[in-house]
KETORPA-998914 format. One record per residue (C-alpha): residue number from 1; residue in one letter; z, y, x. Coordinates in Angstrom, 2 decimals, padded with zeros to 5 digits, always signed. Each point is the difference from the previous one (the first is absolute). Example, Ala and Ser with C-alpha at 12.3 -4.5 7.8 and 13.67 -1.06 7.14 Angstrom:
<recs>
<1, A, <+007.80, -004.50, +012.30>>
<2, S, <-000.66, +003.44, +001.37>>
</recs>
This chain:
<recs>
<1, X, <-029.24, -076.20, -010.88>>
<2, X, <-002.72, +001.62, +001.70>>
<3, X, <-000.53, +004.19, -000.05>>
<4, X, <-002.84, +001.35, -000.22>>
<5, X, <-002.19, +002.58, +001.50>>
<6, X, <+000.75, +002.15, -002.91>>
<7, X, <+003.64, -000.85, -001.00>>
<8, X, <+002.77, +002.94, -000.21>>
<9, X, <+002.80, -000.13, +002.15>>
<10, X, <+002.95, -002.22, -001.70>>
<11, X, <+003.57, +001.11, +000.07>>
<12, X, <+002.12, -002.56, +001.54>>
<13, X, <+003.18, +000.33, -002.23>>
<14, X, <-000.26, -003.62, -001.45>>
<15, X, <+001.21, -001.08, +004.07>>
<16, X, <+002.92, +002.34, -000.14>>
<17, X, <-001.82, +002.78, +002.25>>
<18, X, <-000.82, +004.26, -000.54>>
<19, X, <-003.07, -000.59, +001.74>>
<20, X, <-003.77, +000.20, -001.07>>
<21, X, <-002.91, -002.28, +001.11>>
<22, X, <-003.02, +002.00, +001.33>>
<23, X, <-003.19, -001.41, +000.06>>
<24, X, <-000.94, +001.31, +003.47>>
<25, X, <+001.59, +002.38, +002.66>>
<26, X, <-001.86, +003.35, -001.06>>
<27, X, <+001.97, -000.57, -003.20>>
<28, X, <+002.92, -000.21, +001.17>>
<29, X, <-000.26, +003.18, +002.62>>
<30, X, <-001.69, +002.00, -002.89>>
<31, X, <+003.30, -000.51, -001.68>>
<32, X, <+002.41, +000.56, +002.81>>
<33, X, <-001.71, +003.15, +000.23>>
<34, X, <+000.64, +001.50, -003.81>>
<35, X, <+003.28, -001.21, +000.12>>
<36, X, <+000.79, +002.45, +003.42>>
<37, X, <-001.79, +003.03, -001.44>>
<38, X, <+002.03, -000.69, -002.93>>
<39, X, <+003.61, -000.17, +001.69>>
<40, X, <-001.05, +003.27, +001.99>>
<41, X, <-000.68, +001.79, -002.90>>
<42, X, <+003.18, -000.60, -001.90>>
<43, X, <+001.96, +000.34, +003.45>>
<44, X, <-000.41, +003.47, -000.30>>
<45, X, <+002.38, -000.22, -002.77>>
<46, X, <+002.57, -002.16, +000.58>>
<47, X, <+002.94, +001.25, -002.05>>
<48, X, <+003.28, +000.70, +003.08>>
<49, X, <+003.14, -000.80, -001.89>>
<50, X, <+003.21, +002.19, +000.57>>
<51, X, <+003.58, -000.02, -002.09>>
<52, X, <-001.17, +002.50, -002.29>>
<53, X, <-003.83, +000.57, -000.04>>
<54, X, <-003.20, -001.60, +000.38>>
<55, X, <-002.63, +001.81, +002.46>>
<56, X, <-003.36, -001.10, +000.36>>
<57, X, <-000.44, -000.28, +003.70>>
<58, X, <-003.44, +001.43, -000.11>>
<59, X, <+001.60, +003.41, -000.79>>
<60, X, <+002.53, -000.40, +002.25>>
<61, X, <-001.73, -000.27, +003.25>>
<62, X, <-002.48, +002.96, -001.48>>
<63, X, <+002.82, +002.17, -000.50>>
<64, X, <+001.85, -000.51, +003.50>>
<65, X, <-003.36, +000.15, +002.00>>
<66, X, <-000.39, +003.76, -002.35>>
<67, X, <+003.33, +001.55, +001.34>>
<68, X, <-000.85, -001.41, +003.32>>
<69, X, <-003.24, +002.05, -000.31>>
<70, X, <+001.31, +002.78, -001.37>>
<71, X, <+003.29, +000.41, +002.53>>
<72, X, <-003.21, +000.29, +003.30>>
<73, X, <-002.32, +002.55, -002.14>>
<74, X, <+003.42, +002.34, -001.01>>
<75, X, <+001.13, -000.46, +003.72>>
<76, X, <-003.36, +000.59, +001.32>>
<77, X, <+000.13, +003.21, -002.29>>
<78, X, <+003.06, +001.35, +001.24>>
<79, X, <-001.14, -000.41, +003.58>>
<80, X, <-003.11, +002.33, -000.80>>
<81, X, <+001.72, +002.60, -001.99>>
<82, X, <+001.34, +002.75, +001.67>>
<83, X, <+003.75, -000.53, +002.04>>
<84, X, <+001.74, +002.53, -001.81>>
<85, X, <-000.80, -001.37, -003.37>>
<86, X, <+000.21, -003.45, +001.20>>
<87, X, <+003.41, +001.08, +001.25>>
<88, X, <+001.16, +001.36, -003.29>>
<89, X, <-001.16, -003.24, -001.98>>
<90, X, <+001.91, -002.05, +002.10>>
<91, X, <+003.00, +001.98, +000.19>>
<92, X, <+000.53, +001.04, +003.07>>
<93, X, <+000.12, +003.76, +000.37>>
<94, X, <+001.26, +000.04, +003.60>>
<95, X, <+002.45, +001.35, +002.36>>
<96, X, <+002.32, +002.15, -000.52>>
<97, X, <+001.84, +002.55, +002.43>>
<98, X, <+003.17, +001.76, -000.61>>
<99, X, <+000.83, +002.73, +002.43>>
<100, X, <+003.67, +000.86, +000.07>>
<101, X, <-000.19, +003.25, +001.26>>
<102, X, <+003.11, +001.66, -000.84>>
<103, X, <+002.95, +001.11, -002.12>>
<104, X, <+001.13, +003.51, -001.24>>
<105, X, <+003.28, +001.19, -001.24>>
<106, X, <+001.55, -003.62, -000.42>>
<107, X, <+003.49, -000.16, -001.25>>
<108, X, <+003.07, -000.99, +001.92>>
<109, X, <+001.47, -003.11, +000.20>>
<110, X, <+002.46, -000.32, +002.55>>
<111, X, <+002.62, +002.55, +001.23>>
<112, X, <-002.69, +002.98, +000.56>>
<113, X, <-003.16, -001.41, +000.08>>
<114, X, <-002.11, -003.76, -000.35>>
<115, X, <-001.84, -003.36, +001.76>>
<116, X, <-002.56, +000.05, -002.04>>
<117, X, <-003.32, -002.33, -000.18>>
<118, X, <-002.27, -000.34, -003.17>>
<119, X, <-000.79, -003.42, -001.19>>
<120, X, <-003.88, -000.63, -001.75>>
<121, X, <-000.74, -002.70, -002.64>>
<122, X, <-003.63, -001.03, -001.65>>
<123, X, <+000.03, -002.30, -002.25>>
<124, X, <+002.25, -002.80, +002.11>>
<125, X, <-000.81, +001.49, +003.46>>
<126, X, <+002.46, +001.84, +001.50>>
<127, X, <+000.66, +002.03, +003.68>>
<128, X, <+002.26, +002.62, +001.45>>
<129, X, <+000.05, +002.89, +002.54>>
<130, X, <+002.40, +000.17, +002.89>>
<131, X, <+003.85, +001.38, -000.78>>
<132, X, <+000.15, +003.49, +001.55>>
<133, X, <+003.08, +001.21, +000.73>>
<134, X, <+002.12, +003.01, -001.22>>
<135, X, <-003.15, +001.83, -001.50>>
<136, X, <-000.61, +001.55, -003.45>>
<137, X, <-003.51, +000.83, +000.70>>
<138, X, <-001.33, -002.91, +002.05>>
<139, X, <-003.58, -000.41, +001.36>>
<140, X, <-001.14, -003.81, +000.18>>
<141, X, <-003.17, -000.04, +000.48>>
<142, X, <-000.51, -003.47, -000.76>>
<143, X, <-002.89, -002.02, -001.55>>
<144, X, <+000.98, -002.85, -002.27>>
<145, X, <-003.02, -002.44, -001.45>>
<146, X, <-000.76, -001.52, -003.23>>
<147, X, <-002.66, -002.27, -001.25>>
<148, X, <-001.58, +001.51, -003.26>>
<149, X, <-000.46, -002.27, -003.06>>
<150, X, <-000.17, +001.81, -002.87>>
<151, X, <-001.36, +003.38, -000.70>>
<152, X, <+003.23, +001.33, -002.35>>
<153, X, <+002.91, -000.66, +002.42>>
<154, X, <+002.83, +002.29, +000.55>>
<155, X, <+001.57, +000.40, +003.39>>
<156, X, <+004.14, +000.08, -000.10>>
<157, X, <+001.33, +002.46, +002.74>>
<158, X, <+004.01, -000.44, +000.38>>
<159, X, <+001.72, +002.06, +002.76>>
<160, X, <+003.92, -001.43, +001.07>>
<161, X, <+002.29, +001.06, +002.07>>
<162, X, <+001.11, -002.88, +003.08>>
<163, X, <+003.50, -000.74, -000.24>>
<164, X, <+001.90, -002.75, +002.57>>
<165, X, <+002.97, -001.15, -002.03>>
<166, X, <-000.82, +000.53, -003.69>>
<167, X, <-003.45, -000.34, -002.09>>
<168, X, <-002.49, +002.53, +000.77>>
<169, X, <-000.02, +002.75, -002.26>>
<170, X, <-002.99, +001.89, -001.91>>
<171, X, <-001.69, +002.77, +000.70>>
<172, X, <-002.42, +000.60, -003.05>>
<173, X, <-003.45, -001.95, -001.19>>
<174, X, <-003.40, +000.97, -000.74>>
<175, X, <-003.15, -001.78, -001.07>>
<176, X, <-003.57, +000.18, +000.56>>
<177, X, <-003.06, -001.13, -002.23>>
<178, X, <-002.60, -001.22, +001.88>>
<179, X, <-003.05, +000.18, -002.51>>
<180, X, <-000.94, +003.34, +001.04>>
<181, X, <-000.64, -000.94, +003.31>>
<182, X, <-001.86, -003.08, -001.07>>
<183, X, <-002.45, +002.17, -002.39>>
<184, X, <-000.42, +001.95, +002.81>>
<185, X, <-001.56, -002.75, +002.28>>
<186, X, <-002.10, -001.52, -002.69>>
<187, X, <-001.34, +004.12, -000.40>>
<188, X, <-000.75, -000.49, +004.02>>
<189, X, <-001.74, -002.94, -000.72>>
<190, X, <-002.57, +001.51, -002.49>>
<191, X, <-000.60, +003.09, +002.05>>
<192, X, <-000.03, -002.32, +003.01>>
<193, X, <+001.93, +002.77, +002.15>>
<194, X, <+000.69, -001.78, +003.44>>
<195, X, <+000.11, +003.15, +002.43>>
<196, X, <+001.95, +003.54, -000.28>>
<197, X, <+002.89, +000.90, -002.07>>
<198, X, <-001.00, +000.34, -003.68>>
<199, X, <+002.83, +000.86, -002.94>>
<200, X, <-000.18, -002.99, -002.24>>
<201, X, <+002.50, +001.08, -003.16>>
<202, X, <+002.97, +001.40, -000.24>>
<203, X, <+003.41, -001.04, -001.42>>
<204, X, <+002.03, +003.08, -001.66>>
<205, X, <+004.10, -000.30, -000.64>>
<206, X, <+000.85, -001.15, -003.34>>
<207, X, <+003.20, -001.54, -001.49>>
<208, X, <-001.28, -003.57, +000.23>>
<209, X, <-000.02, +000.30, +004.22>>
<210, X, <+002.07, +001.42, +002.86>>
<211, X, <-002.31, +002.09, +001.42>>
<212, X, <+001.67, +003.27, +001.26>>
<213, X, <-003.53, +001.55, +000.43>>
<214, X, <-003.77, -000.48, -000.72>>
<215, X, <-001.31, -002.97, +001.80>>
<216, X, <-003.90, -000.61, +001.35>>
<217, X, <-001.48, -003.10, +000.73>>
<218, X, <-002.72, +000.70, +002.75>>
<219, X, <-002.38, -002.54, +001.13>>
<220, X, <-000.12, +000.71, +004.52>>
<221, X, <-002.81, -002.08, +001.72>>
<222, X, <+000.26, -002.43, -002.86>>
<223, X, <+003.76, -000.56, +000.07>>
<224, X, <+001.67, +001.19, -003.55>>
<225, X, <+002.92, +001.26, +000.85>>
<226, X, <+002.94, +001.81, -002.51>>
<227, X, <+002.98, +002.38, +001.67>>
<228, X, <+002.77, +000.67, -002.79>>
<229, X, <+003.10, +001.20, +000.07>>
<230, X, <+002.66, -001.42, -002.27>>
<231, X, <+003.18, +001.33, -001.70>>
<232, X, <+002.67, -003.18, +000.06>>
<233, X, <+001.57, -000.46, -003.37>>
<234, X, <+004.09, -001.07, -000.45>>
<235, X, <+001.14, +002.78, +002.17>>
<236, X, <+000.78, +003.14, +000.53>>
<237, X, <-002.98, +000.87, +001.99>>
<238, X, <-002.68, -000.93, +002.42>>
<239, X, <-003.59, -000.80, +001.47>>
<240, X, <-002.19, -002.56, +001.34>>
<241, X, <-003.06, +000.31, +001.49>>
<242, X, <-002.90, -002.78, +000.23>>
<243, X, <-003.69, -000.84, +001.10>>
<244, X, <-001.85, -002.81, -001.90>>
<245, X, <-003.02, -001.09, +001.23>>
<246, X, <-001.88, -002.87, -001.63>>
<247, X, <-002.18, -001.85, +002.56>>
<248, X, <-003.04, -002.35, -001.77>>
<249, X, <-002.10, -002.16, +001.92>>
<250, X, <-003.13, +002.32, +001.17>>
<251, X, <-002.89, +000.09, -002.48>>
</recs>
């Protein structure tokens, strides 16, 4: 049998076949092309099958290429802002340098006098001075460093006395708490002091810290720098004497 001009195209299933009989080639592209736009328009949504939920993919890929978008803009934001308070958002308040300068009054130890040597601790750093022999008021003079992470640390100060054939024995404790020192650069910061010596805060005795005396925390061509003296606890007497400076990057 014969089609005509005017026939419409005949499905083929009585031979077995999916196909569908076109009565030219512009029929047959026309509907090639509707059935593409139609499989890229429900692409967009194919469902992405895991053990426990069902995601459209569609939101998936718009939701990774949004915290890809957003992690450049907040970086980009922090490298604008200015150091210091980038610095504090990211946690890292800088350096920090203790001065050993010396010890007053320690008690004694061995036969008449003491070895002693102070051992520092933040958080799980720790360093110690040289030994100095037979003194009870040594001078060190010695600068240990510590990198600043958090603004509310507390700096452990333990003095003992060297001993050779038995474990060394102590000579008193103190501690420090940092967060006055770290207020005090973030007050530098705002009045953007970078030259002179300018008198920050200051820290009075109290029975929560070991200050012997009133302590100032004075900004000197942009360094913030405390000097304290502390009274050791768990003996019968004695001093130490320190100088923390907290170095930032420059602003």
């Amino acid at each position: 049998m014969k089609l005509g001009s005017s026939q419409q195209p005949v499905a083929a299933g009585d031979r077995g076949c999916s196909t569908v009989d076109y009565k030219s080639d512009a029929d047959r592209e026309t509907a090639h092309n509707n059935s593409q736009s139609q499989i890229s328009t429900s692409s967009a949504f194919v469902l992405i099958f895991t053990n426990e939920y069902t995601v459209p993919r569609f939101f998936v890929e718009f939701s990774l290429v949004s915290v890809v978008r957003f992690s450049f803009s907040f970086a980009a934001l922090l490298w604008y802002l200015k150091p210091s308070l980038r610095r504090y958002i990211m946690g890292e308040l800088g350096q920090l340098k203790v001065v050993v300068v010396q010890g007053k009054r320690l008690v004694i130890r061995d036969f008449k006098s003491s070895d002693p040597y102070v051992v520092v601790k933040l958080g799980n750093q720790t360093a110690k001075t040289k030994v100095i022999n037979c003194c009870l008021n040594p001078v060190w003079n010695e600068e240990l460093n510590f990198s600043l992470t958090e603004s509310g640390g507390i700096l452990n100060l333990e003095v003992f006395d060297k001993d050779l054939l038995k474990t060394d024995d102590k000579m008193g404790n103190a501690q420090l708490d940092l967060r006055p020192i770290v207020s005090a650069t973030r007050l530098r910061d705002i009045l953007r002091v970078s030259s002179g010596e300018t008198t920050l805060r200051k820290v009075a005795p109290n029975r929560e810290n070991c200050l012997v005396r009133e302590s100032s925390i004075n900004c000197v061509n942009g360094v913030v720098m405390q000097n304290v003296w502390l009274r050791l606890g768990g003996v019968e007497s004695g001093e130490l004497e320190l100088t923390i400076k907290l170095i930032t990057p420059s602003n």
